[in-house]
C-alpha positions in Angstrom: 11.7 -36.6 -56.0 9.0 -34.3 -57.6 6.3 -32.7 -55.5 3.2 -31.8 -57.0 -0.1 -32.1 -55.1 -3.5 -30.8 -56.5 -5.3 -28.8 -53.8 -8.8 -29.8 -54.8 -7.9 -33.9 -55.9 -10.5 -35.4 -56.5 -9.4 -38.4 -58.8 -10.8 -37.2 -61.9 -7.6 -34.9 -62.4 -5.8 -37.6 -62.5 -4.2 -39.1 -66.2 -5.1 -42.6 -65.6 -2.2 -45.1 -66.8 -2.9 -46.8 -70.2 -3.6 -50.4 -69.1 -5.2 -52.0 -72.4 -2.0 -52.9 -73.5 1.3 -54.4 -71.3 3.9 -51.8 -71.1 7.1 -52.2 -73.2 9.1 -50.5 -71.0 9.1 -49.4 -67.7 8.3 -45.2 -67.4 7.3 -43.5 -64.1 6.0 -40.2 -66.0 2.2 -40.9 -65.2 3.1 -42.3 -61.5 0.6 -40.7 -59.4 -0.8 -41.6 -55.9 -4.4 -42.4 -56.0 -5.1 -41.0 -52.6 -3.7 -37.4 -52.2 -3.2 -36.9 -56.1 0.9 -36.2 -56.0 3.4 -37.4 -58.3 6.0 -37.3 -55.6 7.1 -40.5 -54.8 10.3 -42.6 -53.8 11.1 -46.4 -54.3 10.6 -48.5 -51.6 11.3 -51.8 -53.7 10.6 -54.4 -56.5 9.6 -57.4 -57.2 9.9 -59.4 -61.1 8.8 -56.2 -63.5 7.2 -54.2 -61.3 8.1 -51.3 -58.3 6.5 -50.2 -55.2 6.7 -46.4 -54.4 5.6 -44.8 -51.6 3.7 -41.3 -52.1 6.0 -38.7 -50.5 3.2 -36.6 -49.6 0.2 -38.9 -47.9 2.6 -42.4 -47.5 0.4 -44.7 -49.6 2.5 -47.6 -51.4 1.6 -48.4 -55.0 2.5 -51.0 -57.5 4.0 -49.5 -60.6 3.6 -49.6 -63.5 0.2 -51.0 -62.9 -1.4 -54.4 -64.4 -2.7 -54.3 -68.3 -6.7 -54.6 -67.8 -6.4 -58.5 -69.6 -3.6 -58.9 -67.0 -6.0 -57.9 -64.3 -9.2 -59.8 -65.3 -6.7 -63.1 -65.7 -5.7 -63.1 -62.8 -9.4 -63.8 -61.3 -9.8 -66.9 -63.0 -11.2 -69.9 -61.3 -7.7 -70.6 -61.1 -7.3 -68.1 -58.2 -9.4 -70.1 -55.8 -7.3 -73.3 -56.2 -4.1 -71.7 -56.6 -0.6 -74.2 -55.9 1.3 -70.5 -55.1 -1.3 -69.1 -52.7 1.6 -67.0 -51.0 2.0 -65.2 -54.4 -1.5 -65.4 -55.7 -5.3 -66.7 -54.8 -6.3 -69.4 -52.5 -5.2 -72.9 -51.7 -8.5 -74.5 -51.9 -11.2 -71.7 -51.4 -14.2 -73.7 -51.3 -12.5 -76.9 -49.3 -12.3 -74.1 -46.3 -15.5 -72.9 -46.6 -16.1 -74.3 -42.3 -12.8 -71.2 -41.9 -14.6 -68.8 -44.0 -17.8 -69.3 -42.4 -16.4 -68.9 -39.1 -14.5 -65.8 -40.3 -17.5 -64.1 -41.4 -19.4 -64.6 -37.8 -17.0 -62.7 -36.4 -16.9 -60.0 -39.1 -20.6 -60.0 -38.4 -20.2 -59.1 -35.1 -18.4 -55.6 -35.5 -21.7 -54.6 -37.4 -25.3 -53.6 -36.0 -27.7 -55.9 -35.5 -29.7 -55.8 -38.5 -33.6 -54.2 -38.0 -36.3 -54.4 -40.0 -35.1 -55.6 -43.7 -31.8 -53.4 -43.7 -29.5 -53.6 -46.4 -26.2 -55.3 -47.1 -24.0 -55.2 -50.4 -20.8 -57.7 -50.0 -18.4 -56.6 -53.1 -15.9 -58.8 -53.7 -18.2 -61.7 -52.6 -16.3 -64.5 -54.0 -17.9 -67.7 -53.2 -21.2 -66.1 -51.3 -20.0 -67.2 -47.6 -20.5 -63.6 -46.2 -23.4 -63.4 -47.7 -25.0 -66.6 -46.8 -24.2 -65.9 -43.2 -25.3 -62.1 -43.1 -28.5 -63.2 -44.5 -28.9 -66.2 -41.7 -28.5 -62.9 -39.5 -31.7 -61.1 -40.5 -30.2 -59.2 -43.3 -31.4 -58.0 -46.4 -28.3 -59.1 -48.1 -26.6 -59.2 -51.9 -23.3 -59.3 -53.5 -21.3 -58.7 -56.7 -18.2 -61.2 -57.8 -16.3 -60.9 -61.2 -15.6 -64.5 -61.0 -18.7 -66.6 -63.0 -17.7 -69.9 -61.4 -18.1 -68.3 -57.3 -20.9 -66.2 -58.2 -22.5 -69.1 -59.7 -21.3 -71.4 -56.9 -22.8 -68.8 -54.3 -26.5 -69.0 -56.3 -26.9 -72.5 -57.0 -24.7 -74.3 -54.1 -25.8 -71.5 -51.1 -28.7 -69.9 -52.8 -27.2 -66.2 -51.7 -28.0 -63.7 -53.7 -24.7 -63.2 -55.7 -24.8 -61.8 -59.2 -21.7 -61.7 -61.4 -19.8 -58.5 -62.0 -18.7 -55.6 -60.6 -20.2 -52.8 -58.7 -20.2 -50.7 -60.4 -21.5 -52.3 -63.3 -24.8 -53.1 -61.9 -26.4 -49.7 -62.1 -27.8 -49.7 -58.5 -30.0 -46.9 -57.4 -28.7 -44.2 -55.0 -29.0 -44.4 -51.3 -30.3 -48.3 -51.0 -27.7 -49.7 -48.6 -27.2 -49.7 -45.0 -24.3 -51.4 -45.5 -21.7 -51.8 -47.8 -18.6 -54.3 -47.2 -15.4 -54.8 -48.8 -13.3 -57.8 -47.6 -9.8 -57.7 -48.6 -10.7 -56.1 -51.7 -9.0 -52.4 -51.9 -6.0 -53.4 -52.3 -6.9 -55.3 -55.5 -8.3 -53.0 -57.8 -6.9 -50.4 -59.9 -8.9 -47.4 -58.9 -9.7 -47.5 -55.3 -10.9 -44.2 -55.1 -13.6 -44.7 -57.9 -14.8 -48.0 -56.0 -15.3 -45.6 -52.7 -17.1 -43.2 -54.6 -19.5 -45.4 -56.0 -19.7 -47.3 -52.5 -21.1 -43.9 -51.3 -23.8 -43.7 -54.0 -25.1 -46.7 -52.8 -25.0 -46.1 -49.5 -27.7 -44.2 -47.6 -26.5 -41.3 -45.0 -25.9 -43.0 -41.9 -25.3 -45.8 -43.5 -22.1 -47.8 -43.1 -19.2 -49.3 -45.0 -17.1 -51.9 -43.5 -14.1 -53.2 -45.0 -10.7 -54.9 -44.3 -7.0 -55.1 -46.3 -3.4 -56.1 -45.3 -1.8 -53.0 -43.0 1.6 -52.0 -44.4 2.7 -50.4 -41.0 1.4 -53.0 -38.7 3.9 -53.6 -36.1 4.1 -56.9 -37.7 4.5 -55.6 -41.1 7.3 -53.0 -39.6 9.3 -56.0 -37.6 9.4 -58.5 -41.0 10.6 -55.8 -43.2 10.5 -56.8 -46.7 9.8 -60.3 -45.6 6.5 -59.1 -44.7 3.7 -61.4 -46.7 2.2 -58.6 -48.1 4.7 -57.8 -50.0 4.6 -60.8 -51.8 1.5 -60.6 -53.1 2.8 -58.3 -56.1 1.6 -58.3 -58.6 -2.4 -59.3 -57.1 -2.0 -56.2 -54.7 -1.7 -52.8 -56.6 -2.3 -50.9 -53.3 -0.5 -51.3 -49.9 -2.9 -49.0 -47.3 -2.4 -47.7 -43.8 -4.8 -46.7 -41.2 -3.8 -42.5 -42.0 -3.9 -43.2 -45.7 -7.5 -44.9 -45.5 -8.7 -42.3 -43.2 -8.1 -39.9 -45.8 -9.0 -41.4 -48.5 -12.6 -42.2 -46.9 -12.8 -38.8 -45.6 -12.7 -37.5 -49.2 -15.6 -39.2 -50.9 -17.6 -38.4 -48.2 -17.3 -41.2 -45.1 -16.2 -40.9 -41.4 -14.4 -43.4 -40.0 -15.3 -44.4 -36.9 -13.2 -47.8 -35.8 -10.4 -48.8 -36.9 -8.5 -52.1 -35.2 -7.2 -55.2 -36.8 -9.0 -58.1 -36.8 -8.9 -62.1 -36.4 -9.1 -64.9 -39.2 -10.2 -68.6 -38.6 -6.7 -70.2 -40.6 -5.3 -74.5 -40.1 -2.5 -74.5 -37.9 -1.1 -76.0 -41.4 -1.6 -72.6 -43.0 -0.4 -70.6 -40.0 3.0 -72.3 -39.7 3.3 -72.4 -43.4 2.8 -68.6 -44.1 5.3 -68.1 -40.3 7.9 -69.9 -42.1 7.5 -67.7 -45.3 8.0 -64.7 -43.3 10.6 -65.7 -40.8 12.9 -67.5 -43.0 12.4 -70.4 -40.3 11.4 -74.4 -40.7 8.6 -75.7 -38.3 8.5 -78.9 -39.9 6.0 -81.1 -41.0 3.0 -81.6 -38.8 0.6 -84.8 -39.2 -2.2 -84.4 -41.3 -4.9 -84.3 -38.8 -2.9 -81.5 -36.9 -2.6 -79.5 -40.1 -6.1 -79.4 -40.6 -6.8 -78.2 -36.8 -8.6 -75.0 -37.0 -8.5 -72.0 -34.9 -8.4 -67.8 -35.0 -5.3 -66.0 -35.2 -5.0 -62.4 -35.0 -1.8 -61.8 -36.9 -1.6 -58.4 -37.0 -2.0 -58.5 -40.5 -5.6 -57.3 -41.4 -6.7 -53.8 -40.6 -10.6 -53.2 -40.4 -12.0 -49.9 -41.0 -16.3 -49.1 -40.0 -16.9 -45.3 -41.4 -20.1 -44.1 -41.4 -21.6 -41.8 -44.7 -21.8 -38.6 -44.5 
């Protein structure tokens, strides 16, 4: 395949896909990795219209060709939160497992300092305002940006957090005024990851820290279930499939150090857990009695990597 790797990438030497209109045919000319800046890359596999390559330079697996910008901004509808293919797309019942969510973000809490003073926290991607509402219940100064009206308005009026609609970079925030920055499974989702990092770092003071999570791709997990893996199902929502190396360096590059790196639990139903097994095993576990279903608990299923780098 073709090799050729900008020394000094940087992102903005890269000719950005046309995505205001849907592609009439498939053309890999303007395939380029997002990460190291090289248009080498080799299939790894499809799915419905759409390939994943893998970079043949740093490893990172992209979709391609990458979602129309209508295609992208549909897809985070209300609809996504009460989704009847939540394997494919979005979320069973997002708000009906806010006591999960909650739960999940304690936890998530807990890899972070202890907040001092009235420190700073930014929570992109903030859907519904759960992280939010429970930073802020532990002493922090804490905000967030959604796309999606309906959460960010659910978060305000239903939680009162402090979640404003839109993106980040959209909200013209001064330079240096977070401690912390967090990203929850929400790399993998956009179509210029690098771009979102960079404007991350604005916003966060040196020192500071940015926390995020998204599905590992090489996970021993991931590795073992082959292209049965769930990630991989999640086409055409995911554009990006990271690893810890590829993170690394693209973090490194706009100016963060990573400093942990480990994968992390979720608070799921048993329902949902032996649902999503079956998926990637190929395997029946039955039906299980409503009350069981619901029975929550936290799973670490190798599945979700977090990185904590610290601004440089």
């Amino acid at each position: 395949m073709r090799q050729k790797l900008s020394p000094q990438f940087t992102g903005r030497n890269v000719k950005e896909p046309d995505m205001t209109t849907p592609p009439k045919a498939i053309t890999f000319d303007e395939a380029c990795c997002h990460v190291c800046g090289s248009t080498g890359y080799s299939p790894f596999t499809c799915h419905s219209d759409y390939h994943i390559l893998i970079c043949d330079v740093c490893g990172l697996r992209y979709l391609w060709p990458q979602p129309h910008t209508q295609a992208i901004e549909d897809t985070y509808s209300k609809e996504y939160f009460t989704s009847s293919h939540s394997i494919s797309r979005g979320y069973g019942d997002y708000l009906a497992d806010a006591p999960n969510h909650r739960t999940t973000f304690r936890n998530r809490l807990k890899l972070l300092p202890q907040p001092a003073g009235d420190m700073r926290l930014m929570d992109v991607g903030a859907a519904a305002g759960f992280f939010v509402e429970q930073a802020t219940l532990a002493g922090w100064q804490a905000e967030g940006v959604e796309p999606n009206d309906f959460m960010a308005t659910y978060a305000r009026e239903k939680l009162g957090a402090k979640v404003r609609t839109g993106t980040l970079t959209s909200l013209s925030l001064p330079s240096n005024h977070f401690d912390v920055v967090t990203l929850w499974e929400v790399i993998e989702h956009l179509p210029q990851p690098r771009q979102l990092l960079i404007e991350a770092r604005r916003l966060t003071r040196s020192g500071g820290l940015l926390a995020l999570s998204t599905p590992d791709c090489r996970s021993i997990v991931a590795r073992l279930s082959g292209k049965r893996w769930l990630g991989w199902k999640k086409v055409p929502e995911h554009l990006y499939f990271f690893t810890r190396p590829t993170l690394i360096r693209l973090l490194s590059d706009v100016g963060f150090q990573v400093v942990v790196t480990k994968y992390v639990s979720i608070t799921v139903t048993l329902g949902f857990a032996l649902d999503r097994l079956g998926d990637m095993t190929g395997l029946d576990f039955g039906s299980l009695p409503g009350r069981l279903r619901s029975t929550p608990f936290d799973v670490n299923p190798y599945y979700d990597l977090f990185v904590l780098a610290r601004a440089r």
